[in-house]
N, C-alpha and C positions, 0 to 999 in steps of 0.2 A: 391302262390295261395290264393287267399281272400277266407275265410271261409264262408259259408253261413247264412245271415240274413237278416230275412223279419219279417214284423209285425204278420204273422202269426206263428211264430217259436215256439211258447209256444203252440200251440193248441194241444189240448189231442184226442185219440179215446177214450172216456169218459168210453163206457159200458166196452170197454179191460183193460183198467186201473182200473176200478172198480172192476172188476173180477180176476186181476193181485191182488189187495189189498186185497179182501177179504179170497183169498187162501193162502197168504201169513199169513195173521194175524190166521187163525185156525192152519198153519202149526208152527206156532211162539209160538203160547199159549198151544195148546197140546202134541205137538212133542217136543218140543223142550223146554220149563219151566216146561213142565209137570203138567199145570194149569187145573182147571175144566171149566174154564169162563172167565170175565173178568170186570174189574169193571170200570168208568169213569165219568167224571166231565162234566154237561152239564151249558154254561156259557149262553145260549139264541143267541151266537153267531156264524156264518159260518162256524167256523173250526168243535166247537165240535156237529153244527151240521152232517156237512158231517161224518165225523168219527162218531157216532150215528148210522146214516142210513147205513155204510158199518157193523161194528158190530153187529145192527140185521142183517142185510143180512147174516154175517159170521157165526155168534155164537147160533143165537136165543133171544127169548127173556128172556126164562127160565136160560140161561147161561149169563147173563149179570144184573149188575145192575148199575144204575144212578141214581146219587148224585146232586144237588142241595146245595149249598155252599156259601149261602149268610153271612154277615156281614152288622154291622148297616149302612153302608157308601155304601152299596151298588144299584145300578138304580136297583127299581121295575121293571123296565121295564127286567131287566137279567132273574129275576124270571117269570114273565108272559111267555117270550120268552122260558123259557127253559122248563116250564111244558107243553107250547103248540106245542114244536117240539118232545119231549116227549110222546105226548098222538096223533101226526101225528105217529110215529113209534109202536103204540102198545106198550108203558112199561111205568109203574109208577113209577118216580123217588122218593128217598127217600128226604128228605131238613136235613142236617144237618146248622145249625147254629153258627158258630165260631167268634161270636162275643164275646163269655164268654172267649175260649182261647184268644185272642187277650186283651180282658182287661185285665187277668191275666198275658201275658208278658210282658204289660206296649206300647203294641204299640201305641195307641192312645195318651198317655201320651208323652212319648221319642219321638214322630214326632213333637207334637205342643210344645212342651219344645224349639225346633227349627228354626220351624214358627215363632214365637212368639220373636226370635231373629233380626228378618227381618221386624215384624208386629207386635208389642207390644200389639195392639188392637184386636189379633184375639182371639177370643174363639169360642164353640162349637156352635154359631149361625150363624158361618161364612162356606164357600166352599170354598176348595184348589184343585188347580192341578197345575202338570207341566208341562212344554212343553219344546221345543224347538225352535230355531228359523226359523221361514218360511223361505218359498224364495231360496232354494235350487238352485234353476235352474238360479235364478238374479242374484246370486251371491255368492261370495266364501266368507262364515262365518263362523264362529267354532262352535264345538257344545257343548254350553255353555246352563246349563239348566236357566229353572227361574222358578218364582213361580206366582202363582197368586192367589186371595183370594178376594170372590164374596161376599159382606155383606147382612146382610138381605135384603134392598132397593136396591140390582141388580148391586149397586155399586163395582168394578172393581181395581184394582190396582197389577201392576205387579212388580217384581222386581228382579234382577238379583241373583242366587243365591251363596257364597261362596262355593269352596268345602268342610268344615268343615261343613257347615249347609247341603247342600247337602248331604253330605254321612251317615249324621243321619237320615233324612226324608228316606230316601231309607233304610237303616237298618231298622228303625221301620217296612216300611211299608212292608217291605219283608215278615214281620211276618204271612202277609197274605196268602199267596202262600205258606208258609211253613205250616200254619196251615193248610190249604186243601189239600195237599199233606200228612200230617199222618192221615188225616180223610180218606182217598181214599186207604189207606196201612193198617188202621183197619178194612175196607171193605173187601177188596183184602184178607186179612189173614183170615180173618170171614171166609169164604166162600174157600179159597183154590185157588182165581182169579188171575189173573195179571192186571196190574193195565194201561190202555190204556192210553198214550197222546194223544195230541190234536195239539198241534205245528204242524207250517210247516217250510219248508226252510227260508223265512224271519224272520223269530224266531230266529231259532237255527245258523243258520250260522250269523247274525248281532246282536246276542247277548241279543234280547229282550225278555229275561227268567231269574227268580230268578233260582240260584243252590239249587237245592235238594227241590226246591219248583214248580212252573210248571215245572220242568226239571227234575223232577225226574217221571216215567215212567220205565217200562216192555216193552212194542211194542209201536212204535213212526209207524204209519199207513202212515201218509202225511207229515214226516219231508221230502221225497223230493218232493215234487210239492212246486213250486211257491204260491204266493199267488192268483193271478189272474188262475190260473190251480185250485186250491181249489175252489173258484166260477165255473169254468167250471161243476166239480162234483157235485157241490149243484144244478144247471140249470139240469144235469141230472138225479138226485136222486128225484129232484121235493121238494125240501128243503122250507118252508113257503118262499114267497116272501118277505115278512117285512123284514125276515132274510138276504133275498139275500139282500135287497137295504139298510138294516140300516151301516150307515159307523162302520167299525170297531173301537171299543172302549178297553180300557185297563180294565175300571169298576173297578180302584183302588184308585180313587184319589176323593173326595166328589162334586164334581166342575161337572167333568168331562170331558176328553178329547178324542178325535180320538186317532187312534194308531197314524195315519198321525202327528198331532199335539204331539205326546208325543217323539214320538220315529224316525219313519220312514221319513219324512219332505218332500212325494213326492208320489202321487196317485199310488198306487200301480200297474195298467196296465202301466207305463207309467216307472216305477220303476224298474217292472221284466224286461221288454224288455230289458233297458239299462243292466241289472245286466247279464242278458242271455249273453250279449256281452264282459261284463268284464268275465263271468266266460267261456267263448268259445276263449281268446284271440283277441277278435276282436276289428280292429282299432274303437278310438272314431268315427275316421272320417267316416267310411263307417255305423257303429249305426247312427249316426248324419246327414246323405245323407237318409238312408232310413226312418226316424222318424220327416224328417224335422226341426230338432234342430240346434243349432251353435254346431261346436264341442267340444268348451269349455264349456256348458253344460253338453255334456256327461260325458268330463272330471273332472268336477267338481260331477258329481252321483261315477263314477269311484273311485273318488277319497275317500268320504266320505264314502264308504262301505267297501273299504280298512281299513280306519284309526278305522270305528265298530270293523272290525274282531279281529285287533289288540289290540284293548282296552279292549276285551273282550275274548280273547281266554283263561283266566284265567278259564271261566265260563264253557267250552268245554272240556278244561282237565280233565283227572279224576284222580283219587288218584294215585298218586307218589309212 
């Protein structure tokens, strides 16, 4: 018997879900951690705003506080975004700044020590980010990162990166997400709170989280919804629209990239569906019948969420 799937398979009854989450999360943080509250990272962007809007709905606003967690490399625009979905919900976020941690672990230094192996030429007047390679659906590629680095005059140049140089740039840069993570855990103890993620399923199950840095967390609210199911929430919640339409961004690399571009390689409505079917058993070919795809598209989404999980289930384990 074919299993069922239709393009509407992921659709939420939004306000049940919301009220499913938000009873959950008071039952989690005082029942059960025996918290007063709860504390959380507001990035400007759809996750942590949905999760914001259920939080006050859940807790209060006297029972919560939000953090703002900028760094020098960080888009202003994170910070605009995050004090005005902030001041939509009623609560003023506090701004801690961990750009002085970060220079004192050397991560700026230990990344471009890296770069600088690939681009001789680069210094602090330059933009870097990573990505991956497009084109997912054309065609079956590896997933080989690379780098790029934007010079003052707009100028461009990318290049493929070694994994020796790679797995330094990502060490260093980890630093950052490790250091907002003990800034959100000296909150959290301040006060006696649990400390709220923000993640959802395309996160945490393909791996696009530093350990013990966005991945560390007390109550994960929307690690299961989909991505495109998190937008369904923000349309219900009435989330700033800039927020709904601005593409998802990482807001870790000085350049800047989408998540699309960095991580994920495939518009995210277009992504869950297929994923909805790898993870329900369902043949490529009948995703592929109903999405109007070839099948070895599907098979090739199939395939590469596969080989994430794998690459990354180090990240998912917990202490041995």
């Amino acid at each position: 018997m074919t299993k069922e799937f239709h393009r509407d398979i992921l659709k939420l009854d939004a306000e049940a879900e919301v009220a499913r989450i938000c009873e959950k999360m008071r039952s989690d943080i005082f029942d059960t951690l025996k918290r007063k509250g709860g504390v959380m990272g507001v990035s400007g962007g759809v996750d942590s705003a949905v999760v914001l809007a259920m939080a006050v709905r859940a807790l209060g606003t006297n029972r919560l506080v939000t953090l703002l967690l900028p760094e020098m490399e960080s888009s202003p625009d994170s910070a605009r975004l995050g004090h005005a979905v902030c001041r939509q919900y009623g609560i003023t976020p506090l701004v801690e700044d961990v750009t002085g941690p970060l220079i004192g672990y050397g991560a700026y230094r230990r990344r471009d020590e890296a770069v600088r192996q690939i681009f001789p030429e680069y210094d602090s007047t330059y933009r870097l980010k990573i990505t991956l390679p497009a084109g997912l659906m054309e065609g079956r590629t590896l997933n080989f990162f690379s780098a790029t680095i934007v010079a003052p005059d707009g100028t461009e140049q990318t290049k493929r990166l070694r994994p020796a140089q790679f797995r330094q740039i990502v060490a260093a840069t980890n630093f950052k997400q490790r250091s907002r993570a003990a800034m959100l855990y000296y909150h959290a103890e301040l006060h006696d709170f649990a400390v709220i993620g923000t993640p959802q399923r395309n996160e945490h199950d393909q791996g696009f989280f530093v350990k013990y840095g966005d991945g560390a967390m007390d109550v994960k609210p929307i690690g299961h919804l989909y991505k495109s199911q998190v937008y369904q929430l923000a349309t219900h919640l009435g989330v700033l629209e800039e927020i709904r339409t601005r593409p998802p961004t990482s807001d870790t690399y000085s350049a800047g990239s989408t998540q699309e571009e960095f991580f994920f390689r495939l518009p995210f409505e277009t992504m869950d569906l297929i994923w909805y079917g790898l993870d329900h058993d369902i043949e490529a070919a009948v995703v592929a019948a109903e999405m109007d795809l070839a099948e070895e598209q599907v098979q090739r989404v199939y395939d590469d969420i596969l080989q994430k999980r794998r690459t990354t289930e180090y990240l998912r384990t917990p202490p041995l």
